[in-house]
C-alpha positions as CSV (number, residue, x, y, z in Angstrom):
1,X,19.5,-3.6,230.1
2,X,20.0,-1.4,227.3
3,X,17.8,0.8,224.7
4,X,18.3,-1.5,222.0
5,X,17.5,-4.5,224.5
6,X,14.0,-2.6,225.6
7,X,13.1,-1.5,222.3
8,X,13.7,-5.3,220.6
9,X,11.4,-6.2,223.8
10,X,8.7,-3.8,223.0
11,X,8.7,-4.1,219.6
12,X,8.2,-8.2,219.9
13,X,5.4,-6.9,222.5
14,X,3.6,-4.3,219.9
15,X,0.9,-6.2,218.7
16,X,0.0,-8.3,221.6
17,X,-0.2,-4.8,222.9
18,X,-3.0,-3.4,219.9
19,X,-5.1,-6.9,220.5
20,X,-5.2,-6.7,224.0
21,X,-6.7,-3.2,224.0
22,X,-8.8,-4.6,221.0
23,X,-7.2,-1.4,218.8
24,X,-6.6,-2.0,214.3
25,X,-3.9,-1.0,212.8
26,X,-5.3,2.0,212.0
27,X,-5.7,3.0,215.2
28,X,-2.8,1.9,217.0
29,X,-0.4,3.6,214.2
30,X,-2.5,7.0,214.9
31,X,-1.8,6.6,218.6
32,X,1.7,6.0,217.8
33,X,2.3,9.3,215.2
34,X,3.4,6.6,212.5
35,X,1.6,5.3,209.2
36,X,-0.1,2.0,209.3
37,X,2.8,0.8,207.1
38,X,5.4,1.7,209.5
39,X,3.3,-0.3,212.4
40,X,2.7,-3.3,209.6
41,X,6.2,-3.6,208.8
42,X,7.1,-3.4,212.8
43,X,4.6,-5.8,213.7
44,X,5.8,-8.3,210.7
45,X,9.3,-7.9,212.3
46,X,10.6,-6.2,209.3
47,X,11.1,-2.6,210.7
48,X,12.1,-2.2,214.5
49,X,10.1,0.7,216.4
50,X,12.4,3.7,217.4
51,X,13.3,4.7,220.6
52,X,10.4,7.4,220.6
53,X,8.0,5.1,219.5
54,X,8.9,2.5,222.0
55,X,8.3,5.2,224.8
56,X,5.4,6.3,223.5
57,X,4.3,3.1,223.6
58,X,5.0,2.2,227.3
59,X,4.0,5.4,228.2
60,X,0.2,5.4,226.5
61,X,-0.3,1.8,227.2
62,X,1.5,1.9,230.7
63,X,-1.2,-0.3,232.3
64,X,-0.6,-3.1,229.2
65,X,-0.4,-6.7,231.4
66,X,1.7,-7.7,228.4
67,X,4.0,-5.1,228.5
68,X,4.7,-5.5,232.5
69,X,4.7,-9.2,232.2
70,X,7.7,-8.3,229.4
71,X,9.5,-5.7,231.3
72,X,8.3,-5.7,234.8
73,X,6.2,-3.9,236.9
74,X,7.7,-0.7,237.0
75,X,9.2,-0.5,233.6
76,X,8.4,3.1,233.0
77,X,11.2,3.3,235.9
78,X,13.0,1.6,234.0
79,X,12.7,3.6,230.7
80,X,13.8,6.6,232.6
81,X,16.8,5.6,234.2
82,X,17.7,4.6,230.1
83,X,16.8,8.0,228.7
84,X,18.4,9.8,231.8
85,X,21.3,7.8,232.0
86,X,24.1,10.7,231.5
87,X,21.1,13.3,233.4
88,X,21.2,14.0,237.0
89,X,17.6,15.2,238.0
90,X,16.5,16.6,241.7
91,X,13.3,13.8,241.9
92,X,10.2,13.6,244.1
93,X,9.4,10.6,246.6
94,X,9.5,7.7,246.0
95,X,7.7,4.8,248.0
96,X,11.3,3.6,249.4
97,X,11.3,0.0,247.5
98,X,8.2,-1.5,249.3
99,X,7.6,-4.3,246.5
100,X,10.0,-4.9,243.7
101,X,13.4,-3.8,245.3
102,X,16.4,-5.4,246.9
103,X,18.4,-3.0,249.8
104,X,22.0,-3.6,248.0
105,X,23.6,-0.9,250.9
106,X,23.0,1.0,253.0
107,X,25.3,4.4,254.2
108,X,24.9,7.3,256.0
109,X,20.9,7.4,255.2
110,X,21.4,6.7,251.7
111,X,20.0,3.2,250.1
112,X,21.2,1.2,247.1
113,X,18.5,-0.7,245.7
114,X,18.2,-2.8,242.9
115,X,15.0,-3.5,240.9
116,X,14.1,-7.2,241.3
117,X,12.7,-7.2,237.6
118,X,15.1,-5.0,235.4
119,X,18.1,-5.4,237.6
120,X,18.7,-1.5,237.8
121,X,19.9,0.3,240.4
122,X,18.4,3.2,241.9
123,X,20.0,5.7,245.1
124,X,17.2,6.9,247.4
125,X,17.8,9.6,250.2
126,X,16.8,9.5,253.7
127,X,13.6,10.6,252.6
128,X,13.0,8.1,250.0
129,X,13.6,10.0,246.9
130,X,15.7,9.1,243.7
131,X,18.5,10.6,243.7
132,X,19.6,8.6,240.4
133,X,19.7,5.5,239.1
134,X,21.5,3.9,236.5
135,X,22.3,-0.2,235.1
136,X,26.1,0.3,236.3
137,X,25.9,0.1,240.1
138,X,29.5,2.1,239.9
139,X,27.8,4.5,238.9
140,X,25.3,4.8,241.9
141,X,28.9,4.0,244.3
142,X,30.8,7.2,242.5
143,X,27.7,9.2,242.7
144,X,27.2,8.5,246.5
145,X,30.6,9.1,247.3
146,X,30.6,12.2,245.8
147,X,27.9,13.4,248.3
C-alpha cells in the first residue's frame, strides 16, 4: 500500500463519507479546511484530495463504516506506518494482534505480524509495543536484526 493508493481510496470514499454522517458540502469542506469547490471538484473526481486532507479525513471521521469497510479496521494504523515510513518512533502498547493480525515470526521475544486487512507489517516487543512498522517486511527483518 502506498500514499497515492490510500489517498485514490479515500478520495473514491469522500462523499459516501459526508452522506453517511448526513453533512452538505458546506459543511464537510469546513471540516476539511478546503472551499466547497475544492470538495465539489474532489467528489466529481476531477481534483484528487491531498495527502493532508486525506488524513484529516480518516482521522475526524475515524469511526466512518465506509471508510473501514475501504481500508480496514485499523486503517488509522495503517496511515501512520505511511507517514512514518523513514521515522523510527519509541511507541506505547499495543493490544499484541488480538484481531486483525497474522504472527509472521517470532525471535527472541520479538513478533512479526502482518495486518490481515492492509497487508503491513508491524514489529512488537515482548511487551506488545510497536516498535515499527513498515509495507516492506525487510524492513521489519533489518530493523530486528539490528537490535
Amino acid at each position: 500500500m502506498t500514499r497515492d493508493i490510500i489517498i485514490k481510496q479515500i478520495n473514491s470514499c469522500l462523499k459516501l463519507v459526508r452522506t453517511e454522517y448526513g453533512l452538505n458540502q458546506d459543511k464537510m469542506a469546513a471540516i476539511l479546511g478546503i472551499s466547497k469547490k475544492t470538495l465539489v471538484e474532489s467528489e466529481k473526481g476531477r481534483r484528487e484530495l491531498g495527502w493532508t486532507e486525506a488524513v484529516a479525513l480518516a482521522s475526524i471521521f475515524a469511526g466512518s463504516r465506509i471508510l473501514k469497510d475501504a481500508l480496514g479496521e485499523d486503517f488509522n494504523e495503517m496511515i501512520s506506518a505511511l507517514a512514518l515510513e523513514d521515522v523510527r518512533l519509541d511507541h506505547p502498547p499495543t493490544m499484541g494482534g488480538k484481531v486483525w493480525w497474522r504472527e509472521i515470526r517470532s525471535v527472541s521475544g520479538y513478533r512479526i505480524q502482518q495486518n490481515l486487512i492492509s497487508s503491513h507489517y508491524r514489529l512488537l516487543d515482548d511487551k506488545d509495543r510497536r516498535l515499527v512498522s513498515s509495507f516492506n517486511i525487510k524492513d521489519i527483518e533489518d530493523y530486528l536484526e539490528r537490535l
